[in-house]
N, C-alpha and C positions, 0 to 999 in steps of 0.2 A: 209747739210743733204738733202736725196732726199726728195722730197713733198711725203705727202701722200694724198690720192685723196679719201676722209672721208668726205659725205658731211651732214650726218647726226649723231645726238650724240646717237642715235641707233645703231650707228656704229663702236663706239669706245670701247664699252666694258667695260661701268660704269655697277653698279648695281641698279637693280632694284628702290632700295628706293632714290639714286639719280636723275637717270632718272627719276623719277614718278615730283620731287622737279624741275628741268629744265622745264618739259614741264609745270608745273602750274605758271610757270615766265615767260610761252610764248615764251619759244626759242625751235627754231628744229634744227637749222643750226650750227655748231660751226663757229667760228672765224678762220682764215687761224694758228694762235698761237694756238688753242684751239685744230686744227686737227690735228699740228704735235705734239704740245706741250703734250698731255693726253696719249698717248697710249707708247711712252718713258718712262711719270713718270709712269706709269700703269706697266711697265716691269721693274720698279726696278732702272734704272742707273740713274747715275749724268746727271743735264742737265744745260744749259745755254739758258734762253730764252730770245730771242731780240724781242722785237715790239713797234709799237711806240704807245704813247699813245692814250687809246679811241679804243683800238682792242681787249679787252676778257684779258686781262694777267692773272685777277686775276681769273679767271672760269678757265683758264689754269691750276694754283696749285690747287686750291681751293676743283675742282669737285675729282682731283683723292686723295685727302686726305682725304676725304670722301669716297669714295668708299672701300677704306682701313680697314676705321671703320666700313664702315657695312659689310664685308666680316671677319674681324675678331676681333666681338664684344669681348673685356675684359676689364673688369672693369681697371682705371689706378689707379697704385700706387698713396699712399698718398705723397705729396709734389714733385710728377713727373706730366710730360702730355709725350703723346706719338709724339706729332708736335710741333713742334713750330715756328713761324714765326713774322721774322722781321723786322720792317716798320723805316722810317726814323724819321715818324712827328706823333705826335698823332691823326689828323685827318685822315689820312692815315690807320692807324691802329683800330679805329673805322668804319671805311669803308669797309676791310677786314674782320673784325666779324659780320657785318650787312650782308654781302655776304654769310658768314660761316651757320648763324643762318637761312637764306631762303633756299637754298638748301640742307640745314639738316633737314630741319623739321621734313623730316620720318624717322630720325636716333635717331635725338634729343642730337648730341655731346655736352659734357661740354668743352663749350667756356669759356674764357674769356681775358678780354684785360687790359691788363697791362702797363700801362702811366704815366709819368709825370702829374701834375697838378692836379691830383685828389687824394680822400685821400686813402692813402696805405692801413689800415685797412683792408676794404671791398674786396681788394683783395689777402692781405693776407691769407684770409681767403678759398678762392678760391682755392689760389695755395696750403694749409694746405690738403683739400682734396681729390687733384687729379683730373687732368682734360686731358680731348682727345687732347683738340686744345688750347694752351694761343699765344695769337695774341700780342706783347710786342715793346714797345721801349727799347735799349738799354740800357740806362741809370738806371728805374724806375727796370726793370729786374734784374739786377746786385745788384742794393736795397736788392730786398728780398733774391737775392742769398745769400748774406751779411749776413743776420739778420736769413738767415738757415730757414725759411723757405719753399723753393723750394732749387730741386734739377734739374741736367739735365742728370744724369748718366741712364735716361732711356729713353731719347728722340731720336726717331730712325727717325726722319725725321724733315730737317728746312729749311727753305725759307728762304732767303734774297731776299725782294720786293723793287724796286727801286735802285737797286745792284750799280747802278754806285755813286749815294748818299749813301750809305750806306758803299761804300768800296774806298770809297774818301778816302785819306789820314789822313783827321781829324777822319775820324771815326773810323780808324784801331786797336787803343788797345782795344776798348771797344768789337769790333767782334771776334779780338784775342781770348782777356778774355773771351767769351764764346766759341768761334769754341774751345777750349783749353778742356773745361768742357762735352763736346757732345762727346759717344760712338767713338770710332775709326768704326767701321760696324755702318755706316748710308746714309742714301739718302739725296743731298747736291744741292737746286735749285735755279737758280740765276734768275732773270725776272727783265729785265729793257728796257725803250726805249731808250737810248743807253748808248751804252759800249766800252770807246774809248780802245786806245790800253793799254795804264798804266794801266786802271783799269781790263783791261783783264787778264794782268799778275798776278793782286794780286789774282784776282779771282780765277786763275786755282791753285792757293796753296790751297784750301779748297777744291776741285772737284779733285775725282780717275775718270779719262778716260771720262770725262762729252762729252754727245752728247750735240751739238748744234741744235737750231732752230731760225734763223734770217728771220725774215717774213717780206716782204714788198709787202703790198695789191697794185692791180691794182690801185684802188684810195687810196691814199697813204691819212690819216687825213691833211699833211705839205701838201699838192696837192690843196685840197678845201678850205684852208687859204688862205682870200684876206688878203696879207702880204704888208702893205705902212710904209714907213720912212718920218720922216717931221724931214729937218734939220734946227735946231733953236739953240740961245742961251740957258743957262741955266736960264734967266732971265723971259724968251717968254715962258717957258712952263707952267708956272702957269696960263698963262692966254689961250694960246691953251687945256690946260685938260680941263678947264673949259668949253672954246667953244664947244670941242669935248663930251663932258657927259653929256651938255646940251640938244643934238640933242635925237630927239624923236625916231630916229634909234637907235640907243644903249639902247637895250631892258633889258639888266642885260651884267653888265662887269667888272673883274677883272683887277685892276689895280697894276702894279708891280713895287716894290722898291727895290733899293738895303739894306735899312736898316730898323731897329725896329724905329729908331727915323725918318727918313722920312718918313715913311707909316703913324707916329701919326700926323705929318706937313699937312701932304697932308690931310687927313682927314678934318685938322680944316679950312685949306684952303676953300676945298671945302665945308663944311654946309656952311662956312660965306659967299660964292660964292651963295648961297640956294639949294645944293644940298646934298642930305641925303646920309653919307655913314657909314661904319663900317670900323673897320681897324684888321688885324686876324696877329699877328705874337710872336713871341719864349718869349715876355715877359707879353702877356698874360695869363691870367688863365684859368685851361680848362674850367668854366662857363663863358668865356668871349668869348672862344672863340668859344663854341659851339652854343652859344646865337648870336653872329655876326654871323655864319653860318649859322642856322636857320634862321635869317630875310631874307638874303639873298636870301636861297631856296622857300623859302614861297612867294618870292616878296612884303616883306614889306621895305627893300631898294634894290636900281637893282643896287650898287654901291660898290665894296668888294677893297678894297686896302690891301696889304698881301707883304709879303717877300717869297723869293724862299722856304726857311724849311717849312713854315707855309702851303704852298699853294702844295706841294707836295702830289698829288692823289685824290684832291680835285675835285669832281664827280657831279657835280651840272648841270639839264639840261639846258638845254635853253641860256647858254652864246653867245652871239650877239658877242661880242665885249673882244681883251685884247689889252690894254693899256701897253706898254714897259714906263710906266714915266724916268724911268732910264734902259737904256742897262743894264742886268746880264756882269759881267767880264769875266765869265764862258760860252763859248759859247754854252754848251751843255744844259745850263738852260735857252736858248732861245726856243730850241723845246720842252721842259715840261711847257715851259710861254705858250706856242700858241697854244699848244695840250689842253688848258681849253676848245677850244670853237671847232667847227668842229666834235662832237663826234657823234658817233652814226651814221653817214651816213649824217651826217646836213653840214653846211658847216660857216665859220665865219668870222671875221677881227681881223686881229693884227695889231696894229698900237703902232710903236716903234717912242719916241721922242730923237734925237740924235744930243746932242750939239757935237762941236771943240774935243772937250778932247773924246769923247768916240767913233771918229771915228775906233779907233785903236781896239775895241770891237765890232764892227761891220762888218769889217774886218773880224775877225776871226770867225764870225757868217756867213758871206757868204761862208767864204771857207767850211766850215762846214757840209753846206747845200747845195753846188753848186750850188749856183743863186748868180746872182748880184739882190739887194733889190734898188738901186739906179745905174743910169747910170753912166758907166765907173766903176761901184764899190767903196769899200770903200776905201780911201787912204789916213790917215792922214795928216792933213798941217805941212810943214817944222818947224820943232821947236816945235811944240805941243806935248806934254805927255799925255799919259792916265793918266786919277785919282792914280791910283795906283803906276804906278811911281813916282807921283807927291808926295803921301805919303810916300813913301818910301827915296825917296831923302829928303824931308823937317824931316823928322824923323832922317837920316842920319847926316845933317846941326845940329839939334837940339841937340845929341849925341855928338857933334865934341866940338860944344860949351859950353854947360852945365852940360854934363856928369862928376860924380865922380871920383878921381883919377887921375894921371897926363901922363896918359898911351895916346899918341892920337889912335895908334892903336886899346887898349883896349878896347877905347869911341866907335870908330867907329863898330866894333864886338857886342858892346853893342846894339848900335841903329840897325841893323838889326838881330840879333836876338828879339828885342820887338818889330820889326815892320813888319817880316817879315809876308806873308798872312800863316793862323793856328796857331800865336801865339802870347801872351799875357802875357806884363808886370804882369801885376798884377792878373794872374791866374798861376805864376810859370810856371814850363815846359808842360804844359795841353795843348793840340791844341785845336782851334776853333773847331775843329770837336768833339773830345773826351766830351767837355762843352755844344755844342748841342745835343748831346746824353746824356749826364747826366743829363741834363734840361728834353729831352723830356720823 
């Protein structure tokens, strides 16, 4: 799409009571996403917005769904809202409605956010009444659809925020199941910092003739990342985090795991190391996990350990420092790791620890981003598997050996179907992604 050259939000054609909410937030300038991205949704069409993060996305959707409402105030049906919009993680999705509720002020929209981990009740009760904006997870959403409380038969506009998580693989019935239930005449807006090609394709099945907007600022957030690798054993990193979190430079720093059960390890590691930290991920509660957020942001511990679902949008100022304790397998969740710190115009350090086995993810993180992060680049050593190979062939052996029935074939069909990545023995045919949507 060509640029539009908008350098003020006096310029783009919000109303009054939005603009009045912008400037008492202290913004005049839009964001380079803000300047293509608002005047597109403002006219009506499907759109696809790219940015990376820490650039405006959510003032992108946000401001002209509001303006919406106050150019065509009506009360909303009972058990409808007229937007709705949907986040990957529950943090996420509280974060969106704290956005909603500051630049509404002079509109005054009925929000509300609709989650996992908290009690349904209270928002039952919400969506009973009708509401402008419900900000939702997947999962908790589908709840009440269920139980007939809400409907969506009159929802004329929806966001998918963080679209490339959201329209992952694993999370595709449960988006189905709603894009299924939303108006055929509606406006369809996808925002995410990036969106590789597979998930392009699924995308443009929910979008009639979507304009695109892929922004990439002069100073790019991935630009002002001082981005280092320390190649160590898996054995040596417990005792380099420590070094490394000890230091009086790492002013507040999230630290990232690949799982629920290493983020609680690392945690305990580190107090009995005597460093204070909290750990935020998908098998906490949301008073646990709003409570580790808040010390966090308050600086009553500067030390946050999180899984990639948990840590999705997470908006906190002042991060110094992210810690990769384990490579993402996913290379595209290395630039939503590193995008925590650097916001705002600041600038930060990601420091990723990268044994033998996870060269092979590292790899794919540079091709990614076109840089080598280490000289020569990443190249795995001869005969080394990545973790995940590693699981899958030892699941495979496991299958061959132990499996039920005298089928070897069958054995072997067995073991990668339950082990393959989105699926789970003992969650039946349910993907990893469909169970982190019904969680959140």
């Amino acid at each position: 799409m060509k640029a539009l050259f908008l350098t003020l939000f006096t310029e783009l054609g919000l109303a009054e009571p939005v603009l009045r909410a912008v400037v008492a937030e202290s913004y005049t300038t839009p964001t380079p996403i803000q300047a293509q991205a608002i005047p597109v949704v403002l006219a009506g069409a499907d759109l696809i917005g790219i940015a990376q993060t820490g650039t405006g996305k959510t003032a992108a959707f946000v401001l002209p769904l509001l303006h919406k409402l106050a150019e065509q105030r009506q009360a909303p049906e009972a058990r409808t809202c007229r937007a709705l919009i949907l986040a990957p993680t529950r943090e996420l999705a509280q974060q969106i409605a704290e956005s909603t509720r500051a630049y509404g002020k002079f509109i005054r929209p009925r929000v509300a956010v609709v989650i996992g981990g908290a009690k349904p009740g209270p928002q039952a009760r919400q969506l009973l009444a009708g509401l402008d904006i419900v900000v939702a997870t997947p999962g908790r959403l589908l709840d009440h659809i269920a139980t007939g409380v809400f409907r969506l038969d009159a929802t004329d506009t929806i966001v998918l925020d963080e679209a490339d998580q959201m329209l992952d693989l694993g999370f595709m019935p449960a988006i189905r199941r709603i894009m299924a239930m939303l108006p055929a005449r509606r406006q369809t807006m996808l925002f995410s910092a990036t969106m590789p090609k597979p998930i392009r394709a699924l995308a443009t099945e929910f979008l009639r003739d979507p304009r695109e907007v892929a922004v990439t600022p002069e100073s790019r957030p991935i630009d002002r990342i001082d981005q280092q690798v320390m190649l160590l054993d898996a054995n040596a990193k417990r005792t380099a985090v420590v070094t490394l979190l000890a230091d009086r430079a790492v002013e507040r720093a999230i630290v990232f795991t690949r799982t629920k059960h290493g983020a609680d390890k690392l945690v305990k590691h580190l107090e009995t190391s005597g460093l204070t930290a909290a750990a935020i991920h998908g098998n906490k509660s949301q008073s646990q996990r709003e409570r580790a957020l808040g010390m966090f942001r308050d600086g009553r511990i500067r030390i946050l350990v999180a899984t990639d679902i948990a840590a999705r949008g997470i908006d906190v100022d002042g991060i110094s420092h992210v810690v990769n304790y384990e490579l993402p397998n996913v290379p595209e969740s290395y630039v939503h790791r590193i995008g925590r710190t650097a916001r705002a115009g600041a600038s930060g350090v990601a420091v990723s620890f990268c044994e033998p086995a996870e060269l092979a993810y590292l790899r794919d993180i540079e091709r990614l981003i076109g840089r080598q992060l280490i000289p020569g680049g990443a190249v795995p050593p001869r005969g080394v598997a990545p973790p995940h190979l590693n699981r899958v062939n030892n699941a495979r052996n496991h299958a061959q050996n132990h499996g039920n029935g005298h089928n070897p074939a069958h054995k072997q069909e067995r073991g990668r179907q339950q082990h393959r990545p989105g699926a789970s023995a003992s969650h039946g045919n349910r993907s990893h992604g469909e169970r982190a949507a019904n969680r959140a």
